[in-house]
C-alpha positions in Angstrom: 18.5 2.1 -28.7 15.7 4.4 -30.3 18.0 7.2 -29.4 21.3 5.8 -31.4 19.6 4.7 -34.1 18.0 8.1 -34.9 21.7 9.2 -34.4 22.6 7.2 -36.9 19.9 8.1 -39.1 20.5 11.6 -38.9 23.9 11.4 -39.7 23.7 8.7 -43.0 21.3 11.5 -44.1 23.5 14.2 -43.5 26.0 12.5 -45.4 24.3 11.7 -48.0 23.0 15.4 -48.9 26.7 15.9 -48.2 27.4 13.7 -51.1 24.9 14.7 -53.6 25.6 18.2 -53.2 28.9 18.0 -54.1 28.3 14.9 -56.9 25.5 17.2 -58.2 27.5 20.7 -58.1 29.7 19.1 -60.5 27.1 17.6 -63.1 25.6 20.7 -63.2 28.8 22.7 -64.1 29.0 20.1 -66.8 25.3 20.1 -68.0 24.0 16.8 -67.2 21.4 17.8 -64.2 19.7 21.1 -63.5 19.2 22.5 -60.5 15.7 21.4 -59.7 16.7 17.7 -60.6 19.3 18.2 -57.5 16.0 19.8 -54.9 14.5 17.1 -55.8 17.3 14.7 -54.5 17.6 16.6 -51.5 14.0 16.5 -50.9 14.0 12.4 -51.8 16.9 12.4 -49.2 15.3 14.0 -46.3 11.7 12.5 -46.8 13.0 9.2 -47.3 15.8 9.1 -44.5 12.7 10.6 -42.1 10.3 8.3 -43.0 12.6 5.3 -42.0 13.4 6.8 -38.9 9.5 7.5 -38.2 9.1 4.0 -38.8 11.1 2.6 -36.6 10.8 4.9 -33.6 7.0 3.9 -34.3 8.1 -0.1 -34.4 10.3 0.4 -31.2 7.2 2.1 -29.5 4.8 -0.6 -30.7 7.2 -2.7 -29.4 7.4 -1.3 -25.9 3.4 -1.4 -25.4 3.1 -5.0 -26.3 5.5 -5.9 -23.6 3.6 -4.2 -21.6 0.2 -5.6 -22.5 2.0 -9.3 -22.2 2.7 -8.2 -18.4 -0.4 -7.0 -17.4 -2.0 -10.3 -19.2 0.5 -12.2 -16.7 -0.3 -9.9 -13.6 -4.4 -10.8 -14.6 -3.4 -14.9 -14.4 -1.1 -14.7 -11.9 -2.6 -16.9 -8.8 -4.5 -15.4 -6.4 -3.7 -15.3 -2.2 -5.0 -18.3 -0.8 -8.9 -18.0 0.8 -9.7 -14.6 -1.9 -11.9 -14.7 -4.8 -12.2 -12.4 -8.0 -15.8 -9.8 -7.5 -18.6 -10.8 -9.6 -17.9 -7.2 -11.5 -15.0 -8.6 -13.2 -14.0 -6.6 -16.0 -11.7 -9.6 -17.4 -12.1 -13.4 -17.9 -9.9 -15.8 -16.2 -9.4 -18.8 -14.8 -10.2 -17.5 -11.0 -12.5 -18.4 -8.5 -14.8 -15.8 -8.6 -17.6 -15.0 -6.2 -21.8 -15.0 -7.0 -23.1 -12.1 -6.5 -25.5 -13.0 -3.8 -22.3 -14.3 -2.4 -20.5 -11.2 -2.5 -23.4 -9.4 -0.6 -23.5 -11.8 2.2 -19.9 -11.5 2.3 -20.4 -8.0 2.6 -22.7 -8.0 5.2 -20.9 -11.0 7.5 -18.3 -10.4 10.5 -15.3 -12.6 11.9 -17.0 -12.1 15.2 -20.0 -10.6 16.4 -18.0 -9.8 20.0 -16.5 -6.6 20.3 -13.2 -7.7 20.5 -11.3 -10.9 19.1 -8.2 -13.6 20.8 -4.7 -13.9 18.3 -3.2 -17.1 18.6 -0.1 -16.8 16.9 1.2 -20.7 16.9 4.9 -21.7 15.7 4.8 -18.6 13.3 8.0 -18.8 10.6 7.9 -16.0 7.5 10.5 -14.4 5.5 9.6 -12.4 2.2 11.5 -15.1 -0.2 13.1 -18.6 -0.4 16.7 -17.1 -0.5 16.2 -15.2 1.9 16.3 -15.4 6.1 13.7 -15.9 8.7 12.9 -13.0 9.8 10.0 -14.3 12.3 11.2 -17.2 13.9 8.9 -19.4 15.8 6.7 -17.2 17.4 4.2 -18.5 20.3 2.1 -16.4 22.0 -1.7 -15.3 22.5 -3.5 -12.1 22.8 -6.8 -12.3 25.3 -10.0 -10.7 23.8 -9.9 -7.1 24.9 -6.2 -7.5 26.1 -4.0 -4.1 25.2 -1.0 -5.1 24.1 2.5 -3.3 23.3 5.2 -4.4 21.0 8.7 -2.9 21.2 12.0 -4.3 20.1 15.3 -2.9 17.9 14.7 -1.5 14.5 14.5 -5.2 12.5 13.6 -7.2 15.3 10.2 -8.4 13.2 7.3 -5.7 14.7 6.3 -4.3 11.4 7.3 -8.0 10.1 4.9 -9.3 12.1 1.6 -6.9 11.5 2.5 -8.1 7.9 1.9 -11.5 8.8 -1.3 -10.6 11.2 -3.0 -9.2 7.8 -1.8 -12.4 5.6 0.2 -10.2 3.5 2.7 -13.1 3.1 2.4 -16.8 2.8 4.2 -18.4 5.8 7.0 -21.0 5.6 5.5 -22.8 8.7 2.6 -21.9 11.6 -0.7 -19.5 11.6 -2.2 -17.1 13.3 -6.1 -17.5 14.7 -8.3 -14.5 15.4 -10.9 -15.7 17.6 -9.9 -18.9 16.6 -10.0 -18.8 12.6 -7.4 -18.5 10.7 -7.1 -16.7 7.2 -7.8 -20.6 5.6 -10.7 -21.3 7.4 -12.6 -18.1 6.2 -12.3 -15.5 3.2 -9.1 -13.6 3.5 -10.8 -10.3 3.0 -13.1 -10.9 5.8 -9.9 -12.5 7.8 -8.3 -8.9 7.3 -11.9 -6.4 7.6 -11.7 -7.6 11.7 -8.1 -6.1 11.8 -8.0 -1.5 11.2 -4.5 -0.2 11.3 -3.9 2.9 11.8 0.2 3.0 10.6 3.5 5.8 10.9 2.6 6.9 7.1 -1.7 7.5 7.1 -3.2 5.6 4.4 -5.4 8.5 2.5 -6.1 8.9 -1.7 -7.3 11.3 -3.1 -11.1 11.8 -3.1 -13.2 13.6 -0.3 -13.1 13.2 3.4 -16.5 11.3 3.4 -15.0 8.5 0.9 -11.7 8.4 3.1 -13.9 7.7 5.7 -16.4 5.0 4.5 -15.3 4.5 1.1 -18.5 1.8 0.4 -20.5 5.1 1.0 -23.1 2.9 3.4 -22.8 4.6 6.8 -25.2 7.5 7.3 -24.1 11.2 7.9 -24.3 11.3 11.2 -21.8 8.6 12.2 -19.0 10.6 10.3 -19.7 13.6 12.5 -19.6 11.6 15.2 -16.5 10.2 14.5 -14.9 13.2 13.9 -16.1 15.1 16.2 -14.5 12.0 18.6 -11.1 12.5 17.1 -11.8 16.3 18.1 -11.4 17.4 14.3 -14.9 19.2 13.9 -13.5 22.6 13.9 -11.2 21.5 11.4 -14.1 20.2 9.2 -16.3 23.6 10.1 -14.0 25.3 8.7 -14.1 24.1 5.5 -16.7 25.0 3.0 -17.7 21.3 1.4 -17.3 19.9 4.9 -17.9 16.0 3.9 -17.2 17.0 0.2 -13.9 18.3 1.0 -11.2 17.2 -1.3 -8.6 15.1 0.1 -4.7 15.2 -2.1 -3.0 11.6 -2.4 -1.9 10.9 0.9 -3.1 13.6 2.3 -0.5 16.0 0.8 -3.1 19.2 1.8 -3.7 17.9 5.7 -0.5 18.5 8.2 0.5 15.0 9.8 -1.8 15.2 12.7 -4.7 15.8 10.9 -3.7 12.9 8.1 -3.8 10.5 11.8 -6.9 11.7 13.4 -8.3 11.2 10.2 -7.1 7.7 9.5 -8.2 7.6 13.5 -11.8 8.1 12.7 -12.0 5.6 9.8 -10.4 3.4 12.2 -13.7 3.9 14.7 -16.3 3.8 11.6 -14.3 0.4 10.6 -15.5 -1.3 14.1 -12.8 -4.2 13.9 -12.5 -6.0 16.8 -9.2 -5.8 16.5 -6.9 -2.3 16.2 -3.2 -1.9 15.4 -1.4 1.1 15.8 2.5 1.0 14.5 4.2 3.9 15.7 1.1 5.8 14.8 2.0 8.8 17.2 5.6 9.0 15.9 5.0 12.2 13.6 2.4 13.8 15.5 2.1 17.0 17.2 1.6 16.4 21.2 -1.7 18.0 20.7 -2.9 15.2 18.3 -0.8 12.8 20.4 -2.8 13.5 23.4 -6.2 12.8 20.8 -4.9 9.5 20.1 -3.6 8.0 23.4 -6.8 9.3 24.9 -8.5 6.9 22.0 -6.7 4.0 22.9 -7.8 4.2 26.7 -11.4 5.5 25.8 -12.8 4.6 22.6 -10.8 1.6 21.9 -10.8 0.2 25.4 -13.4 -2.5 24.4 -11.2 -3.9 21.6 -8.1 -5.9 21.4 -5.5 -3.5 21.0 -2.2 -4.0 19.5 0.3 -0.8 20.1 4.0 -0.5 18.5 6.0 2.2 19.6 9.3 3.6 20.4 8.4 5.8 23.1 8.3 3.5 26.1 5.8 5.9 28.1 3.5 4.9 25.7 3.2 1.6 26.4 3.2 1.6 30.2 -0.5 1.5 30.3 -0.8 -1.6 28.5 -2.0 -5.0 30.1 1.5 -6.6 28.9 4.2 -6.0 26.5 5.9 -8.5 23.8 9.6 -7.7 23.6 10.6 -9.1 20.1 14.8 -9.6 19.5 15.9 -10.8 16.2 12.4 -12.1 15.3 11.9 -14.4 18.6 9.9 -13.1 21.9 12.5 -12.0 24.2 9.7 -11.5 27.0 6.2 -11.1 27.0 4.7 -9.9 30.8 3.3 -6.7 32.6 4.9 -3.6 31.5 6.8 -3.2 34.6 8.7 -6.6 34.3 9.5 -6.0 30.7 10.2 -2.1 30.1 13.2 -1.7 32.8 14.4 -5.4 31.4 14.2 -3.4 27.8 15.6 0.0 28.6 18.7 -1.6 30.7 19.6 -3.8 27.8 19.2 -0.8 25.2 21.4 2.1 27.4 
């Protein structure tokens, strides 16, 4: 619009120079103007007509940014997730709940569990992401023991990434829950429902900053511990070999990393983090088989006292886990040992 009407603009004041030239050519062969009486017409002409158009572009712009300062006023108010509060920081007043800060410290310093690992009970789960739209996790009942290793396989939109959306609360389900150690996301903060779950997922989470506030981005845990965590994840010669070490900058996702170190990476967080729980979907799908080797080797040894939930295409990948949930079309197709479930799978997917 901005566009076509400084068209327009430029063309009524092309046409009107147009027209006093000529208009003005003729008084002045007949006396009545002189020629700095026309220059100043042309000059009235082209200040005035750019003026207007300043004006408006500047009203269209004005325009534009309080549109966009109404939206971010409706983002501010918009409800919050069920079981979440606003930090006692706050930088704006609303209507939210918002936490004391003595509150927010304790919250800080509390755990969904003290035990090392953590049960799911998933209980008549229903979800899809909106009311016109279909179920795509339909009924699920199952449990996860504490400590259990489980896999997940199942067609591309049979409901696995569907349903580690669901086991973080990332969307508010039509009917069911799902109980880690037997809580579920109403019965305790949200953000403490979700700080017992670390993912480690096919794109590595990573922003830009240093490889010591990728790792513990609350900057509590001492140096030590991120060497050790790295050095677990067997990327110490990596960090040796960078000057800053710690201080080392890190590019949005992890743009200057190749993909294996972006995973081992997100791999050590993922042991700083200490979640009883640990998810890993399709994590060693873009990975070279030296890194691939790291991580497998991490879900047998430094994982092994956690509840471990594994999605993956490869099926090798899965044969050491206690059982495996086949998911079709959103439902559990089976859920056993490995070796009454993977030749069941492969069979039906020749």
């Amino acid at each position: 619009a901005v566009m076509g009407f400084s068209m327009q603009m430029s063309a009524t004041t092309g046409l009107l120079l147009l027209i006093t030239g000529v208009v003005g050519y003729k008084l002045l062969q007949l006396g009545y103007v002189s020629v700095g009486s026309i220059g100043v017409a042309f000059t009235f002409i082209v200040l005035s007509g750019t003026s207007i158009q300043m004006f408006f572009e500047w009203l269209a712009q004005f325009e534009e940014a309080m549109t966009g300062i109404e939206r971010l006023d409706n983002y501010l108010r918009r409800p919050l997730e069920t079981g979440l509060k606003l930090p006692h920081s706050r930088q704006f007043v609303t209507n939210h709940p918002t936490y004391a800060s003595n509150e927010e410290a304790d919250l800080k310093r509390q755990a969904l569990t003290q035990k090392p690992s953590a049960g799911i009970d998933v209980v008549d789960l229903w979800l899809k992401y909106g009311e016109d739209l279909p179920f795509v996790l339909k009924g699920l009942n199952f449990s996860i023991k504490p400590g259990e290793k489980v896999g997940i396989i199942g067609r591309t939109g049979s409901g696995k990434t569907s349903f580690v959306q669901a086991l973080f609360r990332l969307y508010p389900f039509a009917e069911g829950k799902i109980l880690i150690d037997g809580k579920g996301a109403g019965d305790v903060d949200l953000s403490l429902f979700r700080r017992s779950i670390a993912l480690i997922s096919q794109e590595p989470t990573l922003f830009r900053g240093t490889v010591r506030e990728n790792l513990d981005l609350p900057g509590r845990l001492p140096e030590a511990r991120l060497h050790d965590a790295l050095a677990r994840v067997g990327l110490t010669e990596w960090l040796e070999a960078h000057p800053l070490k710690l201080e080392t900058v890190v590019e949005e996702r992890g743009r200057n990393l190749s993909a294996g170190e972006r995973q081992l990476l997100c791999m050590a967080r993922c042991l700083l983090q200490e979640a009883p729980i640990v998810v890993m979907d399709e994590a060693t799908s873009s990975v070279d088989p030296q890194s691939e080797e790291i991580m497998v080797r991490a879900t047998r040894e430094f994982f092994k006292d956690r509840t471990q939930i594994i999605i993956a295409h490869r099926l090798s990948t899965l044969e050491h886990c206690d059982r495996v949930l086949w998911l079709d079309q959103g439902q559990v197709r089976l859920f056993d040992r490995p070796a009454a479930v993977l030749p069941v799978f492969q069979s039906t997917h020749l």
